[in-house]
C-alpha positions in Angstrom: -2.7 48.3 -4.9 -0.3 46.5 -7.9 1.9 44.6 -4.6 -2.5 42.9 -3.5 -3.0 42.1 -7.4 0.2 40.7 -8.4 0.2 38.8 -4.4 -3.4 37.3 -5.6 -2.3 36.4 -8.4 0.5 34.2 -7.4 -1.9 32.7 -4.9 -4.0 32.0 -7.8 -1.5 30.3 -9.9 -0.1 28.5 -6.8 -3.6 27.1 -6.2 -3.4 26.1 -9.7 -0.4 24.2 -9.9 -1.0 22.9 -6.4 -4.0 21.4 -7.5 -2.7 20.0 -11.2 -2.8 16.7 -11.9 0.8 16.5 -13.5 1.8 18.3 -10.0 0.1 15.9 -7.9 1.5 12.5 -10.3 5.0 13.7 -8.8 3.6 12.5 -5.2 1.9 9.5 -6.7 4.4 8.2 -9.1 4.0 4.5 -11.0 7.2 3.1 -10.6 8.1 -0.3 -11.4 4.7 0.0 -13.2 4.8 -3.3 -15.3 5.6 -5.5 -11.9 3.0 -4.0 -10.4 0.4 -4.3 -13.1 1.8 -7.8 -14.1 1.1 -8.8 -10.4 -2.0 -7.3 -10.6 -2.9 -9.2 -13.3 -1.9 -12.7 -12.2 -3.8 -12.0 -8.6 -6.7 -9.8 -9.1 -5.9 -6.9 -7.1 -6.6 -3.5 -8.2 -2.8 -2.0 -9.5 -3.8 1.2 -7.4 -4.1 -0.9 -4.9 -0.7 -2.1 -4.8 1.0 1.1 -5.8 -0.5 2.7 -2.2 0.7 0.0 -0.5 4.0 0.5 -1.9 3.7 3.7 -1.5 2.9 3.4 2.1 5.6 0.9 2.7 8.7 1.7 1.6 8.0 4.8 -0.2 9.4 3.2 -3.5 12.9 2.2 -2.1 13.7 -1.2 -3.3 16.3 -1.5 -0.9 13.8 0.0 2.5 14.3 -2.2 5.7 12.1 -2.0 8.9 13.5 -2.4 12.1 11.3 -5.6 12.7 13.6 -7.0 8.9 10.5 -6.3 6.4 12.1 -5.9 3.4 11.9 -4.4 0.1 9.1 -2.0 -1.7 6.0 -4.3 -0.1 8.3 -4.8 3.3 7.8 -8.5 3.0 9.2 -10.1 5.8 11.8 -13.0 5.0 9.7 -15.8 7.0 6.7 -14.2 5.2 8.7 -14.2 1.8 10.0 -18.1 2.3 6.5 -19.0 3.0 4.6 -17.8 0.3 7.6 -18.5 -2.3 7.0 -22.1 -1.1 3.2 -21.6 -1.8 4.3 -20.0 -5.1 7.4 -22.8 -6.2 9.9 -20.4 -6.1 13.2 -22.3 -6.5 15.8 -21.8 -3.7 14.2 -18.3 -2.0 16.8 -16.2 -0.2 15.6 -13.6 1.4 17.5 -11.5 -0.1 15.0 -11.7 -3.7 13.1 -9.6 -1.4 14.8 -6.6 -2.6 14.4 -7.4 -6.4 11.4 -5.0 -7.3 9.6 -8.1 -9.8 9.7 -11.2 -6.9 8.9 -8.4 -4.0 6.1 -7.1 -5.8 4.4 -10.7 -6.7 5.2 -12.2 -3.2 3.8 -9.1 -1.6 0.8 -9.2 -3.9 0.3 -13.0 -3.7 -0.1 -12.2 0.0 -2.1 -9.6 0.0 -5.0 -11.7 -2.2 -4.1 -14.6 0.7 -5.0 -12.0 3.1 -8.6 -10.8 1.4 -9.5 -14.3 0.7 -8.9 -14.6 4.9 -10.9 -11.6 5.7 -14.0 -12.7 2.8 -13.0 -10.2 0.3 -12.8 -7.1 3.2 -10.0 -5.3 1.8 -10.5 -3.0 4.7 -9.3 -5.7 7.1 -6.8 -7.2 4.6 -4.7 -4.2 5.1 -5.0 -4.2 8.4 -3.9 -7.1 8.4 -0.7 -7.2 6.0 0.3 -4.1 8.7 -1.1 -5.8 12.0 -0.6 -9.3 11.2 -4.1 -11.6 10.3 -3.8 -13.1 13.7 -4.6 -9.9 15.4 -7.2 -8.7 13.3 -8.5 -12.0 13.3 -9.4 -11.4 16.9 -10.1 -7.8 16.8 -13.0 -8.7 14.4 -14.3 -11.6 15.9 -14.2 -10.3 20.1 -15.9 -7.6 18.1 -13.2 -5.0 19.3 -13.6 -3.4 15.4 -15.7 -4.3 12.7 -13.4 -4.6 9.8 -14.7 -1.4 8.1 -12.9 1.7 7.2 -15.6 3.9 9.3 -14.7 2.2 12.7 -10.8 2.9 12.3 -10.9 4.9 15.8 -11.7 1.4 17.3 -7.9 -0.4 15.8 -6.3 -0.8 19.0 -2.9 -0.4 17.5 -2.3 3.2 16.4 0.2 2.3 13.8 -2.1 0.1 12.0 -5.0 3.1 12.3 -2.8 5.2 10.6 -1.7 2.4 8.4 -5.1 1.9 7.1 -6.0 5.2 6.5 -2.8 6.2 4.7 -3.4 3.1 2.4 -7.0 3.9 1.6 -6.3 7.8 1.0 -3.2 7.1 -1.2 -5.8 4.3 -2.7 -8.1 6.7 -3.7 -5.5 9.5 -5.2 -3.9 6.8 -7.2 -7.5 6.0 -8.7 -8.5 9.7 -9.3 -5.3 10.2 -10.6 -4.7 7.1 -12.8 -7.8 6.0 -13.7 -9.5 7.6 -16.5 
C-alpha cells in the first residue's frame, strides 16, 4: 500500500512540474530577446511571433545551416539576405551578417512583414510562405489547391511546409500563453 501512495505521488508531482510554467519556459526560451523585440518593434510583427519562427528554424543556433544554404537563427537565405539588405540600405551585405543574431533577426523579420503584406495580412499563408517560398503559395491559393487558413493545412501539398506551419502556429501560441501576461 505505501510503494501505490508514494508511486502516485511522484506522478502527482511529475504532473506538476511537467505542467509549470518555469518548466515549460526552458522549451520556450527568449534568447536574443532585445533583437527580437527591437525587430518587432520597427516592423510590427508580434515578438512571439518571431521567437516561434526562430524557434522553428534553427532552434536558436546562430550559427544553423540548411542544406539548401539558409543561414542563421531565421535561416535567411543569402540571395534572400542581399535582397532585402538592398531594400533595407544595408552597406556592403555579405552573407555571412546572416549569422550575426541582430542583422538575421531584422532581415528575417523585414521579410516576414514583406511576406504578410503579399498574402493581405494572412499570416497563415505568410508562413507558409517564408517555408515554401511566396511563389508557390501564391499558386496554391489562387488555383484554389488551399485556402490560406490554418484549418485547411491537410490540403499544403508539400509536407514539410504542413508541418512547418503547424509547428510555427503551436510554438506561436505557447510563446503567447507563456509570455504574455
Amino acid at each position: 500500500m505505501k510503494i501505490i501512495i508514494i508511486f502516485i505521488l511522484i506522478i502527482v508531482v511529475m504532473l506538476s512540474v511537467l505542467n509549470s510554467e518555469w518548466f515549460l519556459k526552458l522549451f520556450y526560451p527568449q534568447r536574443h530577446k532585445d533583437f527580437v523585440e527591437e525587430a518587432s518593434k520597427k516592423y510590427g510583427i508580434d515578438p512571439h511571433l518571431i521567437m516561434a519562427i526562430i524557434k522553428v528554424e534553427s532552434k536558436f543556433d546562430v550559427k544553423a545551416q540548411s542544406a539548401k544554404g539558409a543561414r542563421g537563427l531565421m535561416q535567411v537565405l543569402p540571395e534572400t539576405g542581399q535582397w532585402v539588405a538592398q531594400e533595407l540600405n544595408y552597406r556592403d551585405f555579405d552573407a555571412d551578417l546572416l549569422f550575426e543574431p541582430r542583422d538575421n533577426i531584422n532581415i528575417g523579420t523585414w521579410y516576414l512583414k514583406y511576406l504578410i503584406k503579399q498574402f493581405n495580412g494572412n499570416i497563415i499563408a505568410a508562413i507558409a510562405a517564408y517555408n515554401g517560398g511566396e511563389t508557390n503559395v501564391k499558386k496554391w491559393i489562387n488555383k484554389g489547391i488551399w485556402s490560406g487558413s490554418f484549418n485547411d493545412l491537410k490540403d499544403i501539398p508539400f509536407k514539410e511546409t504542413r508541418n512547418y506551419v503547424y509547428k510555427v502556429i503551436m510554438d506561436y501560441k505557447t510563446y503567447r500563453d507563456l509570455y504574455e501576461k
